[in-house]
C-alpha positions, 0 to 999 in steps of 0.5 A, a space after each residue: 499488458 499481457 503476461 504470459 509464462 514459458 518454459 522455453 529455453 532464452 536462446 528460443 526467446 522471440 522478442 524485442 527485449 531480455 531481462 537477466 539477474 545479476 548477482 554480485 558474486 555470480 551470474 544468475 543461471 539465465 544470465 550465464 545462458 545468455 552470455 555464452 549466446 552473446 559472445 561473453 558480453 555479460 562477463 566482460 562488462 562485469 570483469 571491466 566494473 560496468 555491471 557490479 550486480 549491486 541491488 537495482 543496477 540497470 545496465 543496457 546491452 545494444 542489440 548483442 551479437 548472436 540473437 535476434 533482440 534490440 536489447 539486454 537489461 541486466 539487472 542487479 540482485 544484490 548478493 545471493 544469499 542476501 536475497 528476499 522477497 523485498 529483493 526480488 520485488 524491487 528488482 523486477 520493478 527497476 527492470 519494468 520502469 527500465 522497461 517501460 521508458 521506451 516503446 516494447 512489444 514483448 519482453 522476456 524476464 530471466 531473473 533466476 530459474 531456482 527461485 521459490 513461488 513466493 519470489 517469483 509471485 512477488 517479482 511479477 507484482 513488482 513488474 507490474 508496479 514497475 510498468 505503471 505511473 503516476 502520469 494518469 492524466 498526462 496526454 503523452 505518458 512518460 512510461 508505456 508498458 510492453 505489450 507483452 511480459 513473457 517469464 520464466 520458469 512461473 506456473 500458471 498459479 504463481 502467474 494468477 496470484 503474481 498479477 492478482 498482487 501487482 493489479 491490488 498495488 496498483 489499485 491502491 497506487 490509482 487511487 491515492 495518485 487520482 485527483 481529488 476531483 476524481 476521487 471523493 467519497 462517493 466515487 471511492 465507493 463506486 470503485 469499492 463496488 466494482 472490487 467487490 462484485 469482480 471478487 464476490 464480496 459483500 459490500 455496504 455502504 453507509 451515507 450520510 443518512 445511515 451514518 446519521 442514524 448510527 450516530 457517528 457524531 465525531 465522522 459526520 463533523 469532519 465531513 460537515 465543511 465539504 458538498 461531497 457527503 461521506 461515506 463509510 465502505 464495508 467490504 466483507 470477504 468469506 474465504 474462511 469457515 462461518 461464523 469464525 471471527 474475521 480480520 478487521 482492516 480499517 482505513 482512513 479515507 480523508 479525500 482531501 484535507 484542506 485542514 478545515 479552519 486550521 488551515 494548512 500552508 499551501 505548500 502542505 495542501 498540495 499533496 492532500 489527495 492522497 491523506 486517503 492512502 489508508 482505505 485505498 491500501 486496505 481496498 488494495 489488501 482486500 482486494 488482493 486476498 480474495 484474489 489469493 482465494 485465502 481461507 480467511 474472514 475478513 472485514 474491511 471499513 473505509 471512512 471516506 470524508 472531505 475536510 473542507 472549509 465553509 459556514 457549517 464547518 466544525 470548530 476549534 472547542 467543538 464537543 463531539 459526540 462519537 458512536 461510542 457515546 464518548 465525548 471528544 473536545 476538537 482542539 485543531 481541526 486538522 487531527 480530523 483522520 483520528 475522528 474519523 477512525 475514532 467512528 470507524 473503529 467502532 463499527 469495526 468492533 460491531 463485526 467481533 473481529 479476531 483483531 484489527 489493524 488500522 492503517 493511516 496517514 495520521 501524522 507528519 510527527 511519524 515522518 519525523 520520527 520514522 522518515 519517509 520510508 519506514 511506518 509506525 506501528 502502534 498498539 495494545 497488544 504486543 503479540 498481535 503487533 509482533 505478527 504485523 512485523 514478522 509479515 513486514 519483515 518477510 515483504 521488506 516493506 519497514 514497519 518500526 513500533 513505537 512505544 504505547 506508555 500510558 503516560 501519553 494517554 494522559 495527554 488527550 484527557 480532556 478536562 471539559 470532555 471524555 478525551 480531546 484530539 491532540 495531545 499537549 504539544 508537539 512531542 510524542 505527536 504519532 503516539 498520542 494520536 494513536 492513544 486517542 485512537 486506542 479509546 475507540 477499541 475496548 480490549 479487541 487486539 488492535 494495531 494502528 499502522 501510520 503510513 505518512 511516510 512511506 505511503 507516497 513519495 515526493 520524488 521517483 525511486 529506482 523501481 517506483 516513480 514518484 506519487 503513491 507507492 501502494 506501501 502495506 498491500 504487501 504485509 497485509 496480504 503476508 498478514 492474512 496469509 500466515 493468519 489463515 494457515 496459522 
């Protein structure tokens, strides 16, 4: 798809379609314009309550009077003074997905000629989300993007870094919407090498030999049930001054999680393909930030294993022994994402990072604590932690702490070993899965962000169809940003 900007007035626009912005309480300036060219068709519909201007309202106007275009989208905005990026972003995706349910050489999107850069970047991210679905293998695909998106009133800079954000989610969404045979970890890898070389980033990446002599213990026993050897990802982004200490992303990269010989219910296993949306969120963030060109270090580490079943698979009472030397008693092999970061997060350290946030789909206890579209952020740093919610709040993508008392510590104290891999019980299950991740970090600022919910949905939303979301590539992008000019 092809996305260009215009400074050309709506009534010079030469395509098939135009999409404006609707408020609740006004016309946009664009939507004003195009009003007058169709004979007041907007006014009327909004006077008679088809078009209220309600958040992600589409209303289609049939080829209008007084212009050569088959179609007009107005769009929802919500009320003026109510809008934000999250606003604009999920508007413009509504628009795409509308868009994108039939067939559409050129489309010219309208939504408001004032809006600041920021809203205007976050908007054409959100058309491109939008355009994209999850039928990746489907012959005949449900959704087809225009070939051509023209928008108003975007400078060449806010188009680059508007498709530069778009094309990182939809990196994330592909690779957690990919199937586990297509996506394991060595081809994650393969696709980690292709963003670094296209973003001039270092990349390393350890197999199984190497994670062997580094002595992740507690990794390597996760991925011991699977033929598909593991693989640890760093990529290593240059944008800041040498030598100053980088932003850590770490990402939990379970390719599939069968739940080893805890086996999960069918029913639960079918959408294991994407318990890899952490490392894919994280390659998406740094993907996005080198693409922003953002004068920042950072480091990003993706442990990518298969939790698989077979004769050498680790077992219930295993003893680990993690990189960090500490001993970690197995107790359910299907908390296999913590063991996996437990080694990560300690070859983070080795990078002597500013900080780390890692981000995973570590529980279903998050989800039922949260929901399916909030996060859980967990920490040992309340300041640092305060940072990662002020980024959520200005994307609106919805991030809610949960609290870190030591008494949940106790619970993955082990008798037999240093620490074991579930607490006791079902209560507190995010959070004492986050205590067991908090052994692995020493007294580096850190902040674990479980994505469970909200990282992929079960059933289409107005401006996103169903599968992975590309949940948190937002905030990590917002994150880095506001570290950088900090």
């Amino acid at each position: 798809m092809k996305v260009t900007g215009t400074d050309n007035k709506i009534a010079d626009f030469s395509g098939d379609v135009i999409v404006v912005g609707v408020y609740e309480d006004a016309l946009s300036p664009p939507a004003d314009q195009l009003d007058n060219l169709i004979g007041g068709s907007i006014t009327r519909l909004v006077e008679s309550g088809d078009i209220t201007g309600k958040p992600n309202e589409v209303t289609t106007i049939l080829a209008p009077s007084g212009l050569p275009i088959l179609r007009v989208l107005a769009i929802g905005l919500g009320k003026k003074e109510d809008l934000n990026l999250r606003r604009a972003y999920e508007a413009s995706a509504t628009a795409a997905v509308a868009l994108s349910s039939k067939k559409v050489e050129k489309a010219g999107i309208y939504l408001d000629d004032f809006w600041p850069a920021e809203m205007i970047e976050q908007a054409i991210a959100g058309a491109l989300v939008g355009v994209t679905g999850q039928d990746l293998y489907r012959k005949e695909k449900k959704q087809t993007a225009p070939a051509e998106l023209v928008w108003s009133s975007a400078t060449e800079e806010v188009l680059e870094k508007g498709i530069a954000l778009g094309n990182a989610i939809n990196l994330t969404r592909s690779l957690v919407n990919r199937c586990a045979n297509d996506i394991y970890p060595a081809t994650f890898a393969e696709e980690a090498a292709v963003v670094a070389e296209n973003h001039d980033l270092n990349i390393e990446v350890w197999d199984k030999a190497k994670l062997t002599e580094e002595n992740c213990g507690s990794l390597l026993a996760v991925a011991r049930g699977s033929v598909k050897d593991p693989r640890l990802v760093i990529l290593r982004y240059n944008g800041g001054k040498k030598g100053e200490p980088p932003l850590a992303l770490v990402g939990k990269g379970v390719t599939f999680d069968s739940g080893g010989l805890s086996l999960k219910p069918s029913d639960s296993m079918i959408t294991m393909k994407c318990d890899m949306a952490g490392a894919a969120t994280v390659l998406g963030a740094i993907k996005a930030i080198a693409s922003w060109k953002l004068p920042i270090n950072v480091v990003a580490l993706c442990g990518c294993v298969e939790n698989m079943i077979s004769g050498d698979s680790y077992k219930l009472g295993d003893i680990l022994t993690s990189r960090s030397g500490k001993t970690i008693e197995v107790l359910n092999t299907d908390a296999e994402g913590r063991l996996v970061l437990a080694d990560v997060l300690n070859v983070a350290l080795d990078e002597k990072p500013m900080a780390i946030v890692d981000l995973a789909t570590l529980t279903g206890a998050c989800v039922v604590a949260l929901g399916t579209d909030t996060a859980g952020l967990m920490t040992n740093e309340p300041d640092w932690c305060h940072e990662i919610e002020q980024a959520s709040l200005a994307t609106g993508e919805k991030m809610w702490q949960l609290p870190m008392y030591p008494e949940f510590g106790e619970q993955v104290k082990s008798q037999i070993a240093d620490v074991k891999n579930v607490g006791d019980g079902r209560w507190g299950g995010a959070i004492t899965a986050a205590k067991f991740l908090e052994e692995f970090i020493d007294d580096t600022p850190w902040t674990h962000i479980d994505i469970a919910g909200p990282s992929f949905a079960e059933k289409p939303k107005p401006y996103c169809s169903g599968g992975a979301t590309g949940f948190a590539v937002r905030t990590l992008l917002e994150l880095a940003r506001r570290q950088a000019t900090s």
